[in-house]
PALOMI-765383 format. One record per residue (C-alpha): residue number from 1; x, y, z. Coordinates in nm, 2 decimals. Layout:
N
+-----+--------+--------+--------+
: num :     xx :     yy :     zz :
+-----+--------+--------+--------+
: NUM :      X :      Y :      Z :
...
+-----+--------+--------+--------+
This chain:
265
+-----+--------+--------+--------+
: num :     xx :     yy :     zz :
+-----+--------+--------+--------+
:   1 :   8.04 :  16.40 :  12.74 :
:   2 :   7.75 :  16.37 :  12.50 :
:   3 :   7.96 :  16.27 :  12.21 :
:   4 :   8.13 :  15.99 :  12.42 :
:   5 :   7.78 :  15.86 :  12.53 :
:   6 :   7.68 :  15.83 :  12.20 :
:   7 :   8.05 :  15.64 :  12.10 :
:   8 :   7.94 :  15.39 :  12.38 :
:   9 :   7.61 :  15.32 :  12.21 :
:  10 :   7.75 :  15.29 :  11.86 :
:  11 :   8.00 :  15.06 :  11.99 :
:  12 :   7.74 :  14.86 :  12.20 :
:  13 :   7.53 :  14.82 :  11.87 :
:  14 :   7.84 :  14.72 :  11.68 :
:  15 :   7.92 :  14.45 :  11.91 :
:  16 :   7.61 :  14.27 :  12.00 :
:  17 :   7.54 :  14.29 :  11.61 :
:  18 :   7.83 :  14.08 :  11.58 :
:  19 :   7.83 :  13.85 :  11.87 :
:  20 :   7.44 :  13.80 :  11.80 :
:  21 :   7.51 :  13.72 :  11.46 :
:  22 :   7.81 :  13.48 :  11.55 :
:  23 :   7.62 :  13.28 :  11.73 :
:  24 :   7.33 :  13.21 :  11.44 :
:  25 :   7.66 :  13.15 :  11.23 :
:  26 :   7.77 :  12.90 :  11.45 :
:  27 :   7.48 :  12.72 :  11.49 :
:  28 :   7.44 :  12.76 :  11.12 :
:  29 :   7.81 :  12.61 :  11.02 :
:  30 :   7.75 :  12.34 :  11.24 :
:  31 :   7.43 :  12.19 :  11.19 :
:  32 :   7.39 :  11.90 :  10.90 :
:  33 :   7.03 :  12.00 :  10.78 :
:  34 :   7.01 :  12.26 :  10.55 :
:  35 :   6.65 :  12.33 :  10.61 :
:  36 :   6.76 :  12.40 :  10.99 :
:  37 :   7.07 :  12.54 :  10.87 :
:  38 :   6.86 :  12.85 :  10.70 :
:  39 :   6.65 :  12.86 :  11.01 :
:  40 :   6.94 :  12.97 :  11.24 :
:  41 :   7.05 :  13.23 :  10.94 :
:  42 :   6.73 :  13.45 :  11.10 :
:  43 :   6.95 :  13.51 :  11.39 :
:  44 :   7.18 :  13.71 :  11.23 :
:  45 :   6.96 :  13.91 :  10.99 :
:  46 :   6.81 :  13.96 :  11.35 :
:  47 :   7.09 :  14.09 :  11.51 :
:  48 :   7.08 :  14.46 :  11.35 :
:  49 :   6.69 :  14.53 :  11.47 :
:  50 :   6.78 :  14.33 :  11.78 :
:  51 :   7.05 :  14.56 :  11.85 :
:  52 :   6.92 :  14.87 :  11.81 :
:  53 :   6.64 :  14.79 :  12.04 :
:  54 :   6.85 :  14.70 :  12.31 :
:  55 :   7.11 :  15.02 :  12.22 :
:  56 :   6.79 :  15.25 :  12.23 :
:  57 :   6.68 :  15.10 :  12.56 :
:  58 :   7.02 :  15.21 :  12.73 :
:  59 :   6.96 :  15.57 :  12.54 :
:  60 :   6.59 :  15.63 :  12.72 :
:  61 :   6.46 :  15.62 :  12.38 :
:  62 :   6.69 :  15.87 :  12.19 :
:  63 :   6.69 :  15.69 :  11.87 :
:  64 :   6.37 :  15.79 :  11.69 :
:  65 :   6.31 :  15.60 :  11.38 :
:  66 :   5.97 :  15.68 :  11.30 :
:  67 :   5.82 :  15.31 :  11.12 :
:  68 :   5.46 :  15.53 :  11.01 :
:  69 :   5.59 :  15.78 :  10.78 :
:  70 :   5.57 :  15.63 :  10.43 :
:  71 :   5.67 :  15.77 :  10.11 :
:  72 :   5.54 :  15.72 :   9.80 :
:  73 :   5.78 :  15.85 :   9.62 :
:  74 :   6.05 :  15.70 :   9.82 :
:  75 :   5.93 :  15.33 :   9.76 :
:  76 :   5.92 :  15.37 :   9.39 :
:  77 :   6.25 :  15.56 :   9.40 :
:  78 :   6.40 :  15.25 :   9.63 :
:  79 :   6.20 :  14.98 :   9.41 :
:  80 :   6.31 :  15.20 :   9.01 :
:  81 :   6.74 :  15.18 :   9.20 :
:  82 :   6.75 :  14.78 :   9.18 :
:  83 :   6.55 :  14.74 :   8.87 :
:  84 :   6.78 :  14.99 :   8.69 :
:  85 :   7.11 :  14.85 :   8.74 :
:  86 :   7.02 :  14.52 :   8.70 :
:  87 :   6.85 :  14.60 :   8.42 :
:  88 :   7.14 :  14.74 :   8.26 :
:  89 :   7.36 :  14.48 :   8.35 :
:  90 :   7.13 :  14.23 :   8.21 :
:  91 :   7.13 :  14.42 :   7.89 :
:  92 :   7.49 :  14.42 :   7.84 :
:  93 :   7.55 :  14.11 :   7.95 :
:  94 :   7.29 :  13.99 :   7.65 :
:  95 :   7.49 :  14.25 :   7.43 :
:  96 :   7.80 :  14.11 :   7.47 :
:  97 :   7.66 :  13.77 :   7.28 :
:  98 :   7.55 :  13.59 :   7.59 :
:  99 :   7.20 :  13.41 :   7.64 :
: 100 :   6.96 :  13.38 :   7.92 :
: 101 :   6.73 :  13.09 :   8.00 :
: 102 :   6.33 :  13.11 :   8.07 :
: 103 :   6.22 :  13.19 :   8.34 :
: 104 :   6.11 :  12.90 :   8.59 :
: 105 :   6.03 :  13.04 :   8.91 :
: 106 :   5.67 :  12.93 :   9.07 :
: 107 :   5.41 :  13.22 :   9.17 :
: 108 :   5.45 :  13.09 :   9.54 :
: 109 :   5.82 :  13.12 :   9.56 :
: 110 :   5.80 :  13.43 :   9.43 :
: 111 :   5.55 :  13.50 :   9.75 :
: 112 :   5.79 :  13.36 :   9.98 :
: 113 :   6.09 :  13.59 :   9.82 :
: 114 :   5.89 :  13.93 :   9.87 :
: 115 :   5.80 :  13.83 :  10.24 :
: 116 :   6.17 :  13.66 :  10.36 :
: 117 :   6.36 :  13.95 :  10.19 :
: 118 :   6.11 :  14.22 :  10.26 :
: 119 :   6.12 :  14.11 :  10.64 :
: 120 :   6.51 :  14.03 :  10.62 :
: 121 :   6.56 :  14.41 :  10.45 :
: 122 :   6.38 :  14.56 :  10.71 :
: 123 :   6.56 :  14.42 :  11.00 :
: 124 :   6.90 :  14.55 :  10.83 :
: 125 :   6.80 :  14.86 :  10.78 :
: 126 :   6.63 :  14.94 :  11.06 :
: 127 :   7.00 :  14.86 :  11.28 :
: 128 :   7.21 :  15.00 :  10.99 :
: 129 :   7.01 :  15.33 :  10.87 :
: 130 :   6.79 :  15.38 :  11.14 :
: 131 :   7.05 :  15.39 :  11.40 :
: 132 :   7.43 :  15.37 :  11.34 :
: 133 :   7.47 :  15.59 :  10.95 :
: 134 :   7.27 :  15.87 :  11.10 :
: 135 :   7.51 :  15.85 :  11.45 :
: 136 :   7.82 :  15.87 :  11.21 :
: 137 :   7.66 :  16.17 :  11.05 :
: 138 :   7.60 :  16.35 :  11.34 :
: 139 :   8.00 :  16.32 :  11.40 :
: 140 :   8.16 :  16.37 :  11.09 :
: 141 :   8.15 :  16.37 :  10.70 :
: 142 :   7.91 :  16.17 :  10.50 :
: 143 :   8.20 :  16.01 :  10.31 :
: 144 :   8.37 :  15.85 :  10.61 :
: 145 :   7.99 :  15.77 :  10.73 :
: 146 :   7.96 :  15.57 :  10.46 :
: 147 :   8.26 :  15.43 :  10.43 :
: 148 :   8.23 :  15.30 :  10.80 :
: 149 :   7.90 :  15.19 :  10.75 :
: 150 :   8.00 :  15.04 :  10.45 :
: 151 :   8.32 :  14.80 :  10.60 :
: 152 :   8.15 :  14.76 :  10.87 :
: 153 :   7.82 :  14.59 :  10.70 :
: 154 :   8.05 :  14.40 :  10.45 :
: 155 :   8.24 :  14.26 :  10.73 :
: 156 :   7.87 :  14.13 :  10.87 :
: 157 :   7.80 :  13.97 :  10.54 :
: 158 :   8.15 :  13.77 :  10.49 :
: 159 :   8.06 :  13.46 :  10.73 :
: 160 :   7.76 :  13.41 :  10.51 :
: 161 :   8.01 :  13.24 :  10.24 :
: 162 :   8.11 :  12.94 :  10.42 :
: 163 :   7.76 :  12.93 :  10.53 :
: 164 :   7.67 :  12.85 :  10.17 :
: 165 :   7.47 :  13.16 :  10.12 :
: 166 :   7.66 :  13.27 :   9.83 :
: 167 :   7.75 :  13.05 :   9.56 :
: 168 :   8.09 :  13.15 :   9.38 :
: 169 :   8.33 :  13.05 :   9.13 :
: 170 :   8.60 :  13.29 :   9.29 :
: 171 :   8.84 :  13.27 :   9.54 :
: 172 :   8.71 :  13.36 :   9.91 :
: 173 :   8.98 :  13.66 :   9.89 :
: 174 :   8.90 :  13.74 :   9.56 :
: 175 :   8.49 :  13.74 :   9.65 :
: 176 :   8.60 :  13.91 :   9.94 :
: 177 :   8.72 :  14.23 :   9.78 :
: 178 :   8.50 :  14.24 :   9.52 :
: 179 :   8.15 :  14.18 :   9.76 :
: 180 :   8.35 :  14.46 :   9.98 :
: 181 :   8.34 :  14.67 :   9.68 :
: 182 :   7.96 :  14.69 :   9.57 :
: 183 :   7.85 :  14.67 :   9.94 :
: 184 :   8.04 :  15.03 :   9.97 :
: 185 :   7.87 :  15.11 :   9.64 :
: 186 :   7.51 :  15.04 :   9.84 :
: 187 :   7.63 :  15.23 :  10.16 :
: 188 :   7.69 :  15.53 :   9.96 :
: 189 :   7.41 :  15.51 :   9.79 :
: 190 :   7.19 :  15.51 :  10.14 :
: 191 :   7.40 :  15.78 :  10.25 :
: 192 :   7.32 :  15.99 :   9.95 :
: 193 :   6.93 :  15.90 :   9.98 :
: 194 :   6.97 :  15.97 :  10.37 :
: 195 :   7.04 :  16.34 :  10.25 :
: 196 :   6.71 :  16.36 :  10.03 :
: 197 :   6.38 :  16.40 :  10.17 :
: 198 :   6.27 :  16.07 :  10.07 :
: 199 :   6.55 :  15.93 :  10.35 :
: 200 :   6.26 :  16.09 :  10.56 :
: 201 :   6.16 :  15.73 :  10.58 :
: 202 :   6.34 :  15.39 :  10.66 :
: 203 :   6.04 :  15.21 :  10.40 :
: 204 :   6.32 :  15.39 :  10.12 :
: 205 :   6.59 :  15.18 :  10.22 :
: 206 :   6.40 :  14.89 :  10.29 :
: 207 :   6.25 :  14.87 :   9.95 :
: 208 :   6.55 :  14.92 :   9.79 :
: 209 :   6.76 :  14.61 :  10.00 :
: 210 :   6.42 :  14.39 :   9.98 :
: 211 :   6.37 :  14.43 :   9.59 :
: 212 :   6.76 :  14.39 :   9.51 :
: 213 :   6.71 :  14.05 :   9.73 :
: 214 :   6.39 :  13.95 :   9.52 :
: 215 :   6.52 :  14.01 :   9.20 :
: 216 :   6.93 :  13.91 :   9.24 :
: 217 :   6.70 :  13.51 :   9.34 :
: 218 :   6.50 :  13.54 :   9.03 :
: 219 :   6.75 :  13.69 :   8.78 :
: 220 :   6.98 :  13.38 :   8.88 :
: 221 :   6.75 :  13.16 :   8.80 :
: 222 :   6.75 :  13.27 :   8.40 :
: 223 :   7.14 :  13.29 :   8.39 :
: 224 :   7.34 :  13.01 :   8.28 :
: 225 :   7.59 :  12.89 :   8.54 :
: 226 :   7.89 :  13.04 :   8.35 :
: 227 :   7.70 :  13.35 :   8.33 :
: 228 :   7.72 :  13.38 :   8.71 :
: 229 :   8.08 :  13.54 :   8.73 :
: 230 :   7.92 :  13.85 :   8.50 :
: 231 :   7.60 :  13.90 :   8.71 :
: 232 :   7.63 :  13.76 :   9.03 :
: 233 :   7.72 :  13.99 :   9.38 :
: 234 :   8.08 :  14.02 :   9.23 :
: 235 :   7.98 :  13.99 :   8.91 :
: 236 :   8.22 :  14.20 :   8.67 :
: 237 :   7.93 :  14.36 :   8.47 :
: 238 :   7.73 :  14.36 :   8.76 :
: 239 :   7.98 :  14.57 :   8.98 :
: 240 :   8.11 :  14.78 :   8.65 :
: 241 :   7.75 :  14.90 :   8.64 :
: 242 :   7.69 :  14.98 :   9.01 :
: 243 :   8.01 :  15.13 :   9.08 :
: 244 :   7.92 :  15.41 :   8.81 :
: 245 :   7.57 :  15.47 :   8.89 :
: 246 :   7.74 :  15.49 :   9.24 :
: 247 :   7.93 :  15.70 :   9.10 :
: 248 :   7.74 :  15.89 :   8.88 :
: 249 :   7.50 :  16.02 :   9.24 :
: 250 :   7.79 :  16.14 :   9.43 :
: 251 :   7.85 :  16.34 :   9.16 :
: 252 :   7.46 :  16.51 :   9.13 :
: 253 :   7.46 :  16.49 :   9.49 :
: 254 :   7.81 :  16.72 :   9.46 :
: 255 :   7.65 :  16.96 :   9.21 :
: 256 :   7.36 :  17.03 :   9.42 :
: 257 :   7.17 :  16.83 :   9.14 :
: 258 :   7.05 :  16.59 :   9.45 :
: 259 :   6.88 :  16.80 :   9.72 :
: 260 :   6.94 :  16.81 :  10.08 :
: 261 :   6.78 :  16.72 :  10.36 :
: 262 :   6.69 :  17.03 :  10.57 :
: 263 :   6.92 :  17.03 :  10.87 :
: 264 :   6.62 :  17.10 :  11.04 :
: 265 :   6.49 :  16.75 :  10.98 :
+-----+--------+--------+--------+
């Protein structure tokens, strides 16, 4: 009866993430103004912490994600993930023959990027890693976990292109499958972090969503517009790089190389 409890709460979250998050779509889709337009896009990135509020309401406060433990280690770790693959996709991306601009972004956008990504990563993480990956973990393997998590949070993200959140020179089936693709990369990534002690602590994953966020806005604004379709979120170099340092942790994390969390934890 206890795993069926816990389906029901999973499900609850699932659902009132979506429906929350339709609704700021709507609203978003229909309104004229772009500066209102990005106001009603808070409601979705809303939704997961919203959700997880309300879920661990109807649990009597079962879900324990405890906001004071901060690691160190675990934010560098988060901030070092980001800057590494998209510092090696920036590399090759110059080493293939191709040029960047200068850098033009003012001190006080860069301000308002840490604190609306920062705040946006911590409302999706708190829903997505606080709550539902560790559920799925408790119920089966950490593959189908993250795969789940994975399709699931993609499928959250998609009504953000018509929105005009992402800018694309592909196809919406063809950004489809490829966004699907490195936002599977990310969940297994979490998932493998998760099993670490630094996944002690939600700050991990936040760092790493808020500084991919930060530096995705200010890498764009030094790569020519033909240069998008390398580096962008389905960026061929981009995703090349991030499906094998993906890759290259679920191998370690196979070999023991990665350490596990204590089950006791």
């Amino acid at each position: 009866m206890r795993k069926i409890k816990d389906l029901h709460l999973a499900i609850i979250y699932i659902l009132l993430t979506y429906v929350i998050s339709g609704f700021g779509y709507l609203f978003w889709f229909q309104t004229n103004s772009k500066e209102y337009g990005a106001l009603f896009l808070f409601i979705p990135i809303l939704a997961p912490l919203i959700s997880t509020c309300v879920v661990n309401a109807l649990s009597k406060g079962a879900i324990q994600i405890n906001l004071k433990k901060c690691s160190i280690k675990g934010l560098l770790v988060g901030a070092g993930i980001p800057i590494f693959y998209y510092g090696v996709s920036i590399l090759v991306y110059v080493l293939c023959g191709n040029t960047l601009n200068a850098f033009h972004m003012r001190s006080q956008d860069i301000v308002t990027l840490c604190i609306q990504w920062t705040f946006a990563g911590f409302c999706e993480e708190i829903g997505w890693r606080g709550f539902f990956l560790p559920f799925l973990k408790k119920h089966m393997s950490l593959k189908n976990a993250c795969l789940i998590t994975g399709f699931l949070w993609a499928g959250w993200h998609i009504p953000m292109l018509p929105g005009g959140a992402y800018v694309t020179q592909r196809s919406t089936p063809t950004w489809i499958i490829l966004f699907t693709v490195g936002i599977l990369c990310f969940s297994f990534i979490y998932g493998i972090l998760s099993e670490m002690k630094i996944g002690r602590s939600i700050w991990t994953f936040v760092s790493i969503h808020a500084i991919h966020n930060i530096l995705a806005q200010m890498i764009f604004t030094t790569v020519p517009e033909k240069g998008a379709i390398y580096l962008d979120d389905t960026g061929y170099i981009y995703l090349a790089v991030l499906l094998l340092f993906t890759l290259t942790m679920w191998i370690l994390y196979h070999k023991k190389v990665v350490i596990k969390r204590p089950s006791s934890l």
